[in-house]
GUDREN-600719 format. One record per residue: residue number from 1; x, z, y of N, C-alpha, C in turn; chain. Coordinates in steps of 0.1 Angstrom, whole numbers, plus 5000, padded with zeros to 4 digits. Layout:
// residues N
{NUM; {X; Z; Y}; {X; Z; Y}; {X; Z; Y}; "A"}
...
// end
This chain:
// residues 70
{1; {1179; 9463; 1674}; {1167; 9456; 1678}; {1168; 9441; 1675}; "A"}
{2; {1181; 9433; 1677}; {1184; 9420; 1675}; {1181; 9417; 1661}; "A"}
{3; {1192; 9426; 1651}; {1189; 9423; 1640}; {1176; 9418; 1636}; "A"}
{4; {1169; 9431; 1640}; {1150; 9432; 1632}; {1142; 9422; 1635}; "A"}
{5; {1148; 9417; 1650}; {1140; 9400; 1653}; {1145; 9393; 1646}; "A"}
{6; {1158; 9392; 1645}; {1166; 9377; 1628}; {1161; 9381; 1622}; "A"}
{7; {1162; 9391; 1615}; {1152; 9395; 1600}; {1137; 9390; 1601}; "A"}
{8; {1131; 9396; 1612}; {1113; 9387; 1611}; {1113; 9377; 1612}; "A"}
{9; {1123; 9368; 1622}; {1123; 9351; 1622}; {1127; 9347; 1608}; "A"}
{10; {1136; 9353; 1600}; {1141; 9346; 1588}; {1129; 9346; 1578}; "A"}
{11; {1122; 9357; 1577}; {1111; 9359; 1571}; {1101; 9348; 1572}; "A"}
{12; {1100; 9347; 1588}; {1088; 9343; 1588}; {1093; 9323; 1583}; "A"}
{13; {1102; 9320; 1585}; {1112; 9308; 1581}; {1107; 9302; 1567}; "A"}
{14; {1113; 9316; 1558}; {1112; 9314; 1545}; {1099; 9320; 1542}; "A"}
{15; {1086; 9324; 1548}; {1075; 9322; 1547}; {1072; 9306; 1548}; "A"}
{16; {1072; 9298; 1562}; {1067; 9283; 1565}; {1077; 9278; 1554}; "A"}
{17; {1084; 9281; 1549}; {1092; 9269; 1538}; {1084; 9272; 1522}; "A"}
{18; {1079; 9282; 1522}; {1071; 9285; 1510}; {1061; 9283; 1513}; "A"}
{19; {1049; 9280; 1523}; {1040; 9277; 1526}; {1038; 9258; 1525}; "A"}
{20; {1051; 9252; 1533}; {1049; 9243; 1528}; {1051; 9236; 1520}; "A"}
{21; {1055; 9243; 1509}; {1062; 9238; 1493}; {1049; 9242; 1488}; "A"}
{22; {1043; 9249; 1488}; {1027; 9253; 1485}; {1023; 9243; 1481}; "A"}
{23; {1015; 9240; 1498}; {1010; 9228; 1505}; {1013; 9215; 1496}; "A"}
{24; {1025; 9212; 1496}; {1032; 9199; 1491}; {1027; 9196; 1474}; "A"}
{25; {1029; 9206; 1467}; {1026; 9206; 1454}; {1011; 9205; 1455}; "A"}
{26; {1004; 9210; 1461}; {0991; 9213; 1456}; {0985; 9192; 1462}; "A"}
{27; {0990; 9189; 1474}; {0990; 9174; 1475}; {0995; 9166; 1465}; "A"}
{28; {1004; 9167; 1460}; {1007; 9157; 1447}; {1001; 9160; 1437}; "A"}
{29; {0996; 9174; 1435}; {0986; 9176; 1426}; {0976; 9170; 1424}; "A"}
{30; {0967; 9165; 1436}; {0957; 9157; 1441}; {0958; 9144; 1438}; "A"}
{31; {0966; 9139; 1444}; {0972; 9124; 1442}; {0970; 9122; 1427}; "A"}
{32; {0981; 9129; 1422}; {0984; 9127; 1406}; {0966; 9124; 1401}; "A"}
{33; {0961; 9133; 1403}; {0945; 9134; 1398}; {0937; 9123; 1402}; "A"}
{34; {0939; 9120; 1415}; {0932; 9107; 1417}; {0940; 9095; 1413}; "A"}
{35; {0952; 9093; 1412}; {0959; 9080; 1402}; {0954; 9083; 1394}; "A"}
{36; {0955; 9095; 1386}; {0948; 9097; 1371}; {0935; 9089; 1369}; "A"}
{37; {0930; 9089; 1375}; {0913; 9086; 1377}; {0912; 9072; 1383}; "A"}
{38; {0920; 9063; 1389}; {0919; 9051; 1392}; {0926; 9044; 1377}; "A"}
{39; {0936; 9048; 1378}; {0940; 9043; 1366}; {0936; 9040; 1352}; "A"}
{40; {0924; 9049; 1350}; {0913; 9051; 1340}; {0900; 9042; 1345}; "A"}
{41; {0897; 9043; 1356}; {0888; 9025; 1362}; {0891; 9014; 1357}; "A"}
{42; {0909; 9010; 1363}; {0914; 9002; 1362}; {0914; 8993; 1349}; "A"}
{43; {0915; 9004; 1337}; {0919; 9000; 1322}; {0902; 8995; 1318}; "A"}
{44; {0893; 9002; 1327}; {0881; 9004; 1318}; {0878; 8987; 1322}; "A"}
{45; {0876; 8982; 1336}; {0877; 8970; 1347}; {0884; 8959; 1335}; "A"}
{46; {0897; 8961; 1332}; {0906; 8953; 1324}; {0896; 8951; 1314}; "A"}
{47; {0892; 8960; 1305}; {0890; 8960; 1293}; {0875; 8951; 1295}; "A"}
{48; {0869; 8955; 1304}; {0855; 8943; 1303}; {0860; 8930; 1310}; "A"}
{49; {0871; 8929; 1316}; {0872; 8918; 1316}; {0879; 8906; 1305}; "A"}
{50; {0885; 8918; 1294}; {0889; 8912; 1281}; {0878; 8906; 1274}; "A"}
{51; {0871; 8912; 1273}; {0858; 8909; 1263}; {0852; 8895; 1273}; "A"}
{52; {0851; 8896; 1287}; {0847; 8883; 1292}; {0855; 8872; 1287}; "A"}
{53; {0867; 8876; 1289}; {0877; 8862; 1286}; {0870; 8859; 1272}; "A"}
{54; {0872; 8871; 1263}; {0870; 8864; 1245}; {0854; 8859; 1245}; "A"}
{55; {0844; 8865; 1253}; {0835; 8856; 1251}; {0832; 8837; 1256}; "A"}
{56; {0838; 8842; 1269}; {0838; 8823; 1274}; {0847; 8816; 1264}; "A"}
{57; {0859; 8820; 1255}; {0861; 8813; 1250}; {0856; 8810; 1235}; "A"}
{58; {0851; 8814; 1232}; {0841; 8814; 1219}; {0834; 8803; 1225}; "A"}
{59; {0831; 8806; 1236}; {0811; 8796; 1238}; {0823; 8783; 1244}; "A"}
{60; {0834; 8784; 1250}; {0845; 8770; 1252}; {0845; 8764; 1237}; "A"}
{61; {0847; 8768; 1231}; {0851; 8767; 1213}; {0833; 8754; 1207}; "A"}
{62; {0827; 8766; 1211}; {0813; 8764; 1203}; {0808; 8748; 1209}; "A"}
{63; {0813; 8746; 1224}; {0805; 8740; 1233}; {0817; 8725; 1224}; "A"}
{64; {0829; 8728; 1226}; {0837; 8717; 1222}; {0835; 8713; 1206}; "A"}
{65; {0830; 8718; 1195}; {0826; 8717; 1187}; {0809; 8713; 1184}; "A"}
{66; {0803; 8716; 1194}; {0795; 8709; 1194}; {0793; 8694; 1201}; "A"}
{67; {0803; 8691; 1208}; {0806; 8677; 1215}; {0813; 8669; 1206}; "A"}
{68; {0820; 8677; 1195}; {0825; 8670; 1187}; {0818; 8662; 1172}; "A"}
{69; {0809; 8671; 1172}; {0796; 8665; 1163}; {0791; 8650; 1169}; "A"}
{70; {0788; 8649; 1184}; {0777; 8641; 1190}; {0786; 8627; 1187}; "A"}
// end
């Protein structure tokens, strides 16, 4: 009778240790997907802010070239 309770406690053990290895993967899964996805903001954010910089400096360029005519 002792045994058969170790045997269902072990079970039930290495059931919650596969339950929360489950659990665990299926959370970094998540994460991973949402970094994925901020990360892809991030570059998009960068990238218009690239084109900002190359524009003010054009119209810095244009504006000092035109001061340089007057």
């Amino acid at each position: 009778m002792e045994m058969l309770i170790y045997l269902i406690q072990v079970f039930v053990f290495i059931g919650g240790l596969f339950k929360l290895y489950t659990d665990m993967q299926v959370r970094f899964r998540e994460l991973e997907v949402r970094l994925t996805a901020v990360e892809k903001q991030d570059d998009e954010i960068f990238s218009k802010l690239e084109k900002i910089m190359d524009k003010l400096s054009e119209i810095q360029i244009e504006m000092k070239d035109k001061q340089d005519r007057v």
